[in-house]
C-alpha positions in Angstrom: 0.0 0.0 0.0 1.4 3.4 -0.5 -0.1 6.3 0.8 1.3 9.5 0.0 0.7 13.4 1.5 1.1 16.2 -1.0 2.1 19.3 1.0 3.4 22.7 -0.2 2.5 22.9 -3.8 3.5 19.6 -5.0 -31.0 1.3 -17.6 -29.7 -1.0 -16.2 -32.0 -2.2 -19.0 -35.0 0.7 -19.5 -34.0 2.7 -16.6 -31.8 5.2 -18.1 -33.7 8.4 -17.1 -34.5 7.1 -13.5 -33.8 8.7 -10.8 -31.5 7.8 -8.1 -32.9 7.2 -4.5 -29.6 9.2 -3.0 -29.2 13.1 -3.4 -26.0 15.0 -2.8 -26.4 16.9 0.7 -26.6 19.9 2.2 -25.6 23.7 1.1 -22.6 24.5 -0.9 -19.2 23.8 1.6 -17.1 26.9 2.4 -13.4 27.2 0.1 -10.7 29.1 0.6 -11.1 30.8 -3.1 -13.6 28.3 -4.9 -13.4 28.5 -8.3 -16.4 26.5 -9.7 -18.1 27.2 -13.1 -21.4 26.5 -14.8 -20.9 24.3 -17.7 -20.7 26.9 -20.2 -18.4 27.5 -22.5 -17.6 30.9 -24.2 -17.4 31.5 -27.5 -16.4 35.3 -29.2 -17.0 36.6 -25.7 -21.1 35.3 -25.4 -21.8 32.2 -23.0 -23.4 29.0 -25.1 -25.0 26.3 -23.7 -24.0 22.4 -24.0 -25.5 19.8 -26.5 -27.9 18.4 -25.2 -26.9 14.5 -23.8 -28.5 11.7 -25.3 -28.4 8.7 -23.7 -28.2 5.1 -25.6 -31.1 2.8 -25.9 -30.9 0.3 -23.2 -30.7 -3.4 -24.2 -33.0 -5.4 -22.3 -30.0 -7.3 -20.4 -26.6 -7.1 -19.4 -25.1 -10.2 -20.6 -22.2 -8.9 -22.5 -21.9 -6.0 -20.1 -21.3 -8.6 -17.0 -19.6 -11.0 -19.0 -16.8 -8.0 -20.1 -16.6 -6.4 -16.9 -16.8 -9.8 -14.3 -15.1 -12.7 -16.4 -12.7 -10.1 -18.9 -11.7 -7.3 -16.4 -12.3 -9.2 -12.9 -14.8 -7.4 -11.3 -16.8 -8.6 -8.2 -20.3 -9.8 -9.8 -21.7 -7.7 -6.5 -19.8 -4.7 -7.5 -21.7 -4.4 -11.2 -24.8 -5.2 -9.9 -24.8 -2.5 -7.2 -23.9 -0.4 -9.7 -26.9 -1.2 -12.3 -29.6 -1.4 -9.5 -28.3 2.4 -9.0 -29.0 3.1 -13.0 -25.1 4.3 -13.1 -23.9 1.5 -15.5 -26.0 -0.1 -18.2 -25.8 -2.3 -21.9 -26.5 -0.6 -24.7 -29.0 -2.1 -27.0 -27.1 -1.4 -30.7 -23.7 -2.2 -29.9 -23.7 -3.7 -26.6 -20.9 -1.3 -24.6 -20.7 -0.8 -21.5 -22.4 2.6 -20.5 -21.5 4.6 -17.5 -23.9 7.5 -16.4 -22.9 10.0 -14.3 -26.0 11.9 -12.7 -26.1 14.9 -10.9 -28.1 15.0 -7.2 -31.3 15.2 -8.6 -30.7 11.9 -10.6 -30.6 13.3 -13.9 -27.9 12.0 -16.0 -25.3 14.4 -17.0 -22.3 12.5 -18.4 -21.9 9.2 -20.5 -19.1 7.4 -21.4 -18.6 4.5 -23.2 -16.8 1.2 -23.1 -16.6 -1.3 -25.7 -16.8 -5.1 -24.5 -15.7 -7.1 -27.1 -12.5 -9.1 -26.5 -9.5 -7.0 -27.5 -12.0 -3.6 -28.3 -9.8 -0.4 -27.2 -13.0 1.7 -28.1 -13.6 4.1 -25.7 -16.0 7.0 -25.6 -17.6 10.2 -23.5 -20.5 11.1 -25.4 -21.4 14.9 -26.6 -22.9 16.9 -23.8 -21.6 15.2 -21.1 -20.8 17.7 -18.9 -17.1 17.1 -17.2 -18.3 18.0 -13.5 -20.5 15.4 -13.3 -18.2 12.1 -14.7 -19.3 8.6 -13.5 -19.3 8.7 -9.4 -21.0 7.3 -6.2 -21.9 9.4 -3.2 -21.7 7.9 0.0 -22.4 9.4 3.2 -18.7 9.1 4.8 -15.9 11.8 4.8 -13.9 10.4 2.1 -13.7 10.7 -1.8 -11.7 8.4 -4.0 -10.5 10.0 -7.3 -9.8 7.5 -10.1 -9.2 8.3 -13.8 -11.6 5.4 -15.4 -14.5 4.0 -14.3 -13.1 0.7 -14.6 -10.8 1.5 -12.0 -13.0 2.9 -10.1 -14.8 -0.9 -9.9 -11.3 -2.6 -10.0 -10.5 -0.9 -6.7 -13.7 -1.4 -4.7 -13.6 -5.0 -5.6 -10.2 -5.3 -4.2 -11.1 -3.0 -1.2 -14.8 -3.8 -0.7 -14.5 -3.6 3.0 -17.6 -1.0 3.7 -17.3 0.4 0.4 -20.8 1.8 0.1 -20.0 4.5 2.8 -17.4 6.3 1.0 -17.6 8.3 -2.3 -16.1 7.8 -5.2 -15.6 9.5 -9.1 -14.2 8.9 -12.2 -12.8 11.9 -14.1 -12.6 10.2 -17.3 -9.3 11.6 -17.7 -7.7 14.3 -15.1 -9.7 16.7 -15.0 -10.1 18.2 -11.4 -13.9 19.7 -12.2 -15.2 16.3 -11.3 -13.6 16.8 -7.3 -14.4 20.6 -6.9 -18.1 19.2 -7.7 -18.0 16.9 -4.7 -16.6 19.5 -2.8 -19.2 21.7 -3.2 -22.0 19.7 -2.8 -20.8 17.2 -0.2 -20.5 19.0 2.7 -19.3 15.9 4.8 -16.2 15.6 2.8 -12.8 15.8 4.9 -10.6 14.5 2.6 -10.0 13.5 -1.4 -7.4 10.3 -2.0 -6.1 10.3 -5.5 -5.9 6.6 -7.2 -4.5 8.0 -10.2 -2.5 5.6 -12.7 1.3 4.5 -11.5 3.3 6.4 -14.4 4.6 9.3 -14.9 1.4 11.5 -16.3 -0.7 10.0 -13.3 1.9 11.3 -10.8 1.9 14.5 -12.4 -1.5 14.8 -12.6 -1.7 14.0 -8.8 1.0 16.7 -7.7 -1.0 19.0 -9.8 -4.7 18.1 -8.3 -3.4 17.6 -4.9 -1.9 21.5 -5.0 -4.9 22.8 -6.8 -6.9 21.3 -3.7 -4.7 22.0 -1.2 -4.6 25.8 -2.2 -8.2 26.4 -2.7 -10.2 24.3 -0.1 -10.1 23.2 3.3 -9.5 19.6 2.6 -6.5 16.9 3.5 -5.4 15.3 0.3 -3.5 12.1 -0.2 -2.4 9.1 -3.0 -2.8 5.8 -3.2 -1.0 4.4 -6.4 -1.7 0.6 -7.4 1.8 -1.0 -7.8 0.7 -1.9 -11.1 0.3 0.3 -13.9 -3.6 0.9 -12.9 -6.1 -0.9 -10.8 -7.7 -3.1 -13.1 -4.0 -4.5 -13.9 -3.6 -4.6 -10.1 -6.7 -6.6 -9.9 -5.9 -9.0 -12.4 -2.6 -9.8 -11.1 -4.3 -10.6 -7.7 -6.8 -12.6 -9.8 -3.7 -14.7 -11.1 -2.5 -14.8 -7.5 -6.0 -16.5 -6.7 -5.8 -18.9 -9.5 -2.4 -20.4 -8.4 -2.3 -19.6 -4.8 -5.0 -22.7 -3.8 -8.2 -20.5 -3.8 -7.7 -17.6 -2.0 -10.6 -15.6 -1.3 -10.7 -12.7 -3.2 -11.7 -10.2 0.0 -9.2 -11.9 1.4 -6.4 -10.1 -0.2 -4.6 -7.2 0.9 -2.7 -5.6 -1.9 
């Protein structure tokens, strides 16, 4: 495990439009000099609004979408299916990706991306009008945010860490962006501290020195890193899977990485 403190500058099926049973809490938290913006972008000085999101047609099951992310990538069955029972993660019905729907605390979904699930597929996608604040995450009701940079890292790591899991929160950016954490920030008033699980090269370190300054600068927050000793955590994952496979039956829970 290695934890490190930056200081000093370093549906599922038809559900797609559901809502989710959980809102975000409580009034925006205080910063020291919050910077937060609308999603807006300017153009020749005048604000203009987003496309609007689309979200795929839902298939009506999830067969290739557990298959890919369980049997291919390792995930705890548990893991998806909490997941899909809270409409964030569903099959679409032409080509059968995985679809990962970020909502904002009303329910509404705000951000998709994409993952193809055919064997050996390196398609990848974050569908026009997703807005970036609001990439693939889970609210919890503890004090800590985890801060991945793909959603199936995001999975990869609960399933290796599942230990209470539901309590914390936890985001995607979907690159590494840091709109997605100022988000939380704001409306998550619990939150005490961010822990970066960025990649374990040389752009996810310097992505991490950069959020963790950006944070420590502008809110009131204790910031830390946790780095997978492989190159991300679904590679961390599925060497602890290989572990399990020769090591007699390990249970997977079990392990501490």
């Amino acid at each position: 495990m290695k934890f490190l403190h930056y200081f000093y500058g370093y549906s599922e099926e038809d559900a797609v439009v559901m809502h989710l049973d959980a809102n975000y809490a409580g009034q925006p938290r205080a910063q020291k000099a919050g910077r937060f913006h609308n999603p807006v972008s300017a153009a020749n000085g005048s604000a203009t609004k987003m496309q609007r999101l689309r979200c795929p047609a839902a298939n009506s099951n999830m067969r290739r979408v557990f298959a890919y992310l369980c049997q291919t990538r390792g995930i705890a069955p548990e893991v998806a299916s909490a997941f899909a029972h809270a409409h964030l993660l569903y099959e679409s019905a032409d080509k059968h990706n995985a679809v990962f729907v970020g909502r904002d605390g009303q329910g509404k979904p705000r951000h998709i991306h994409m993952r193809g699930t055919l064997t050996g597929s390196g398609f990848r996608q974050t569908l026009a009008g997703s807005e970036k604040a609001h990439s693939f995450n889970y609210v919890g009701q503890g004090r800590q945010l985890f801060v991945f940079e793909a959603p199936i890292d995001l999975l990869s790591y609960i399933t290796l860490h599942p230990e209470g899991w539901q309590g914390n929160s936890y985001v995607a950016l979907c690159g590494v962006g840091i709109s997605p954490i100022e988000r939380f920030l704001e409306e998550v008033p619990q939150l005490e501290e961010v822990t970066l699980c960025l990649d374990n090269d040389q752009a996810g370190h310097d992505a991490a020195r950069r959020i963790a300054k950006q944070l420590l600068d502008e809110w009131e927050v204790e910031v830390t890193a946790h780095f997978p000793d492989y190159k991300d955590w679904n590679e961390e994952l599925q060497a602890s899977r290989e572990m399990v496979q020769t090591g007699g039956g390990i249970e997977m829970a079990g392990l501490a990485m």
